[in-house]
C-alpha positions in Angstrom: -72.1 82.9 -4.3 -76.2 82.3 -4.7 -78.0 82.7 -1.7 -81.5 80.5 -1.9 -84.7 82.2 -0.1 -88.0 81.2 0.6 -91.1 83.0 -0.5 -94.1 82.2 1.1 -97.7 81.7 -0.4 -100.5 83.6 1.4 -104.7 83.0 1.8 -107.4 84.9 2.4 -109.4 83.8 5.3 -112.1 86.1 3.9 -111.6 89.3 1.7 -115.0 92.1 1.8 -115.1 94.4 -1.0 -116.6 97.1 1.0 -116.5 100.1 -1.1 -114.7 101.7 -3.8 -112.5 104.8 -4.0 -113.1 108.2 -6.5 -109.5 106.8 -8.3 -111.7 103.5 -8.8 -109.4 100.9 -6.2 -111.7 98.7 -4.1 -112.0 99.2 -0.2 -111.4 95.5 1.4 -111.5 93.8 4.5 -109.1 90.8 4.6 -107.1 88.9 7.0 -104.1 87.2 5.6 -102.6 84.4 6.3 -99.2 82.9 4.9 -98.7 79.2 4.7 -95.4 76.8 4.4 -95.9 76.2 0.2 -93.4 78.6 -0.9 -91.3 79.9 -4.2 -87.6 79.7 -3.4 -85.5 83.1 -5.0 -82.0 82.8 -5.7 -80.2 85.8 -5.2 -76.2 86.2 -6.5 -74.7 89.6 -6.3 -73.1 91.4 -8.3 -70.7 94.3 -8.3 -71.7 96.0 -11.7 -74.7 97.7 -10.6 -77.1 96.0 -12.7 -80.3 93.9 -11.7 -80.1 90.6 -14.4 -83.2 88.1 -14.6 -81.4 84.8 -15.2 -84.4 83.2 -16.0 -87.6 83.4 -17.9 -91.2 83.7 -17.1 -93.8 83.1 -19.7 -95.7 86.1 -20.5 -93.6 88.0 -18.1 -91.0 90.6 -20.0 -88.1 91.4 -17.9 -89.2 95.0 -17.0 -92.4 94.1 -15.5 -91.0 91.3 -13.3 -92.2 92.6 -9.7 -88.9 90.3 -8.5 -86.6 92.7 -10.9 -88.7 96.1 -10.0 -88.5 95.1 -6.5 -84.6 94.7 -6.2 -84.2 98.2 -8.6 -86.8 100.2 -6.4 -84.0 99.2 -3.3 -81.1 100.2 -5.0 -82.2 103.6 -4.5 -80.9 103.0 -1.0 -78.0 100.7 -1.6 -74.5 101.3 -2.0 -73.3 102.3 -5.5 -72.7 99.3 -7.7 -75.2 97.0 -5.8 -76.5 94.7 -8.3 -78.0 91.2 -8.1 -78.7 88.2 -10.5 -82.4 86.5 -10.1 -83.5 83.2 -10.8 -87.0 81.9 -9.8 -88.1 78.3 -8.4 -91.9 78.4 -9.0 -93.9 76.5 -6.9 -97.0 78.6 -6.8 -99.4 79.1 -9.8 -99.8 82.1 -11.3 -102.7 83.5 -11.3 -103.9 81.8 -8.4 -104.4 83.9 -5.7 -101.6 83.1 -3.4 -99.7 85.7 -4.5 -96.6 83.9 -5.5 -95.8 87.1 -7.9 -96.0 89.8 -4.9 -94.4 86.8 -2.3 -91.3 87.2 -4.4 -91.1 90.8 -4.6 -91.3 90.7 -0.7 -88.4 88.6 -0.3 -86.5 90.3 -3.3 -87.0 93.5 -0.9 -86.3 91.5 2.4 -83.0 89.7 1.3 -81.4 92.8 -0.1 -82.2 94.3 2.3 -79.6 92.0 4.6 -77.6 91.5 2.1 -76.7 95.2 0.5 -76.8 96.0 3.8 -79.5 98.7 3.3 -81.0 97.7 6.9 -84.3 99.5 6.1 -87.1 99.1 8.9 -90.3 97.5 8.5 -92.6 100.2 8.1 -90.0 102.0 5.6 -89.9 98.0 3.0 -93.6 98.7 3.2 -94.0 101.5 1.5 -91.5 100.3 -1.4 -93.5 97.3 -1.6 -97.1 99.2 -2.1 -95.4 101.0 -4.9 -95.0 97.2 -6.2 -98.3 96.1 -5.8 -101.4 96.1 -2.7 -100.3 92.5 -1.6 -96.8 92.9 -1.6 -97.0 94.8 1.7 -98.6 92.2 4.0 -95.7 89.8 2.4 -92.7 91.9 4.4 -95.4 93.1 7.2 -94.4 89.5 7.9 -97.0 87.9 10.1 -100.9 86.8 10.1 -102.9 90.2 9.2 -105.7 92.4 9.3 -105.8 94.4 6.5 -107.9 97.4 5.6 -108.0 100.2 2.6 -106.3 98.5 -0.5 -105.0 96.0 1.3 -101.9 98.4 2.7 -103.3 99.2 6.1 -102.2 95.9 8.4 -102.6 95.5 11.9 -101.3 91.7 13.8 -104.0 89.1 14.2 -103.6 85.6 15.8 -105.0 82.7 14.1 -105.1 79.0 15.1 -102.5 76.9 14.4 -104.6 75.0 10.8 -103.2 72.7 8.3 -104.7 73.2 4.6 -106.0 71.5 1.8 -105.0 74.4 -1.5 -106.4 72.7 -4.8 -105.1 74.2 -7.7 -107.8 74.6 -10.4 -105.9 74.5 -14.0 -107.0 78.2 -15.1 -105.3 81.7 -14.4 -107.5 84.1 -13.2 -107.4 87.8 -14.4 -107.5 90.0 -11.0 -108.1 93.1 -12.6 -111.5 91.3 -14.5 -112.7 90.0 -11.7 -112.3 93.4 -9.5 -114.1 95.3 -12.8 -117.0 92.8 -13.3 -120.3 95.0 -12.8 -121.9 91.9 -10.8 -119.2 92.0 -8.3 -120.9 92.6 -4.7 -118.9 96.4 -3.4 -121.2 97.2 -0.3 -120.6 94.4 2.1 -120.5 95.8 5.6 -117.8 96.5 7.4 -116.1 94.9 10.1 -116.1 96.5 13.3 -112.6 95.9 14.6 -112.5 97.3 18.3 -113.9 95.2 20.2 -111.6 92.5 19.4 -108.6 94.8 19.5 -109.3 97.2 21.9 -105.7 98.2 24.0 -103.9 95.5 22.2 -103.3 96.5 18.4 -103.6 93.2 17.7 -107.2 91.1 16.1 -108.1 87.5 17.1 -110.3 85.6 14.8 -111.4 83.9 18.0 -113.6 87.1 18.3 -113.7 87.0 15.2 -115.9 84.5 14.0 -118.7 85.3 16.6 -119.7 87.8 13.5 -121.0 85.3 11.3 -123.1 82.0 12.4 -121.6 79.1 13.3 -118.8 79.0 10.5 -115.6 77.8 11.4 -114.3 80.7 9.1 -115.2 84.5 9.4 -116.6 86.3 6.6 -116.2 85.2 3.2 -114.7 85.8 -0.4 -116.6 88.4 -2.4 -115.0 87.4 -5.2 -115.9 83.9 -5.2 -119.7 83.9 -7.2 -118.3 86.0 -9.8 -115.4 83.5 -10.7 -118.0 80.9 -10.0 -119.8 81.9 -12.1 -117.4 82.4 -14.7 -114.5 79.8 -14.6 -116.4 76.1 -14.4 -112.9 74.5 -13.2 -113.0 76.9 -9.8 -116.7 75.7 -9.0 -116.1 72.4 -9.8 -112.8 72.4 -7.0 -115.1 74.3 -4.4 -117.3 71.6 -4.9 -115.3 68.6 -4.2 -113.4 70.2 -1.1 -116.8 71.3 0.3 -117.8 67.7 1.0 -115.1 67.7 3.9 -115.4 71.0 5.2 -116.1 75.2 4.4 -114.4 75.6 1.2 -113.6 78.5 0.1 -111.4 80.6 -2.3 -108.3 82.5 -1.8 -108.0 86.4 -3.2 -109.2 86.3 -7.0 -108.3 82.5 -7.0 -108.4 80.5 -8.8 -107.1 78.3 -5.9 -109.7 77.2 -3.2 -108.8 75.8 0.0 -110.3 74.2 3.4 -109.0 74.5 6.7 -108.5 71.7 9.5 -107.3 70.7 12.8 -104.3 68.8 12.1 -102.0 67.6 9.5 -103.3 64.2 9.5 -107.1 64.9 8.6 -105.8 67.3 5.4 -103.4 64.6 4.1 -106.6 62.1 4.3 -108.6 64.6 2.3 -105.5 65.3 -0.5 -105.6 61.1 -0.6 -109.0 60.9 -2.0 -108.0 63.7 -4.7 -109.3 63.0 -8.3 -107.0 62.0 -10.9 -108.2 65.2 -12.3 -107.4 67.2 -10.0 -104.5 69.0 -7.7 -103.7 70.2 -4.8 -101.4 70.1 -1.8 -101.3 70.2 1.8 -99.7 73.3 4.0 -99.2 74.6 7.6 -100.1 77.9 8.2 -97.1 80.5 9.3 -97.4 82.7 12.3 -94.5 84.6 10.6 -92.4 85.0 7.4 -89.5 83.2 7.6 -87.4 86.2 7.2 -89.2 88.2 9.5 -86.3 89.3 11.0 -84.7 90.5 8.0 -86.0 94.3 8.9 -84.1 96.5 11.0 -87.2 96.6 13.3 
């Protein structure tokens, strides 16, 4: 029996490169935020104690699959003989910056989780998941986040309820290029979280945009000049979507996006889309839809 799964794109409302570790890993500042466009993972169990990727993904070997690593980094903790077959829907671009790649990782970890009847808590699929990657984490966190150090350190934040317009530029963007490029802006201040947290563990961008100007976004993407600068097609989406509102672009991108009020006024934008161009419309989530897959 194949059980189907959703796995949920994220954005960056901003992301701050604000320093950089002795082992060479950037310090960020980020918030999170995961929306209703989604891979779906199809999960069939098996009895033989092997983890089998039923399909392929170009340029992509079997081994390095974070979906495959994910489910044989939880058999650790799984009966013996818990195995599972894999098969990917791909919705979301690769190398985009909506982290379709760690998103199905998460919910690898998250549905095995239920279904081998592992039952691990939150905190515990967390750790698995930074041995995965640095945004696989926030993916089983689960919920609109804060996130600090590499990206691990999450604490809750509230954001308001905001339908977006994601274009997809057609280019994949090389995370680890971007990160190493010596143009790349490292020292941008940090954000000074307690007084928008103070005695609740939990951040509001509400306070948070009182930080900088008038924007109806917080912050922005440090990333952005440098693929700017380097990838035409990125600059060229920012550009249209900026006549409507503050575009801006999500982790390494390429994929830029703009928020608004309701669903109405982002399906009126994605109508005037060029013929050149594409994108789609998406809700943002207060929480994963298998949030509740953790044992707490």
């Amino acid at each position: 029996m194949s059980h189907a799964y959703p796995a949920p794109a994220k954005l960056n409302l901003f992301l701050h490169v604000i320093g950089r570790r002795t082992d060479g890993y950037h310090l960020l500042q980020s918030v999170f935020r995961l929306i209703d466009r989604a891979d779906t993972v199809h999960l069939e169990l098996r009895g033989d104690g092997r983890v089998v990727r039923e399909d392929d993904l170009p340029g992509v070997p079997e081994d390095r699959d974070l979906s495959v690593r994910a489910a044989r980094l939880l058999q650790a903790h799984a009966p013996a003989g818990a195995g599972v077959s894999i098969r990917l829907d791909k919705a979301l671009p690769m190398g985009g910056g909506l982290g379709g790649g760690s998103s199905d990782a998460a919910t690898v970890l998250l549905a095995l989780n239920r279904l081998w009847q592992v039952n691990l808590p939150r905190e515990t699929l967390q750790k698995l998941a930074l041995q995965l990657g640095a945004d696989v984490p926030v993916f089983v966190f689960g919920q609109t986040a804060f996130a600090e150090g590499v990206g691990e350190i999450l604490r809750p934040a509230s954001a308001p309820p905001a339908w977006y317009v994601v274009l997809t530029p057609p280019v994949q963007v090389p995370t680890a290029a971007i990160f190493a490029a010596p143009e790349l802006t490292r020292n941008t201040p940090a954000l000074k979280m307690a007084p928008f947290s103070a005695g609740m563990g939990h951040t509001t961008l509400h306070g948070l945009r009182s930080v900088e100007s008038r924007s109806p976004l917080a912050g922005h993407n440090d990333l952005q000049p440098v693929v700017v600068s380097r990838y035409p097609e990125v600059a060229r989406h920012l550009e249209w979507l900026a006549q409507f509102g503050e575009a801006r672009m999500t982790g390494s991108g390429a994929c830029v996006f703009a928020a608004f009020g309701t669903e109405e006024a982002a399906q009126g934008v994605l109508r005037q889309l060029p013929e050149t161009m594409q994108g789609f419309v998406a809700q943002g989530l207060d929480r994963h839809p298998l949030y509740d897959f953790c044992a707490g």
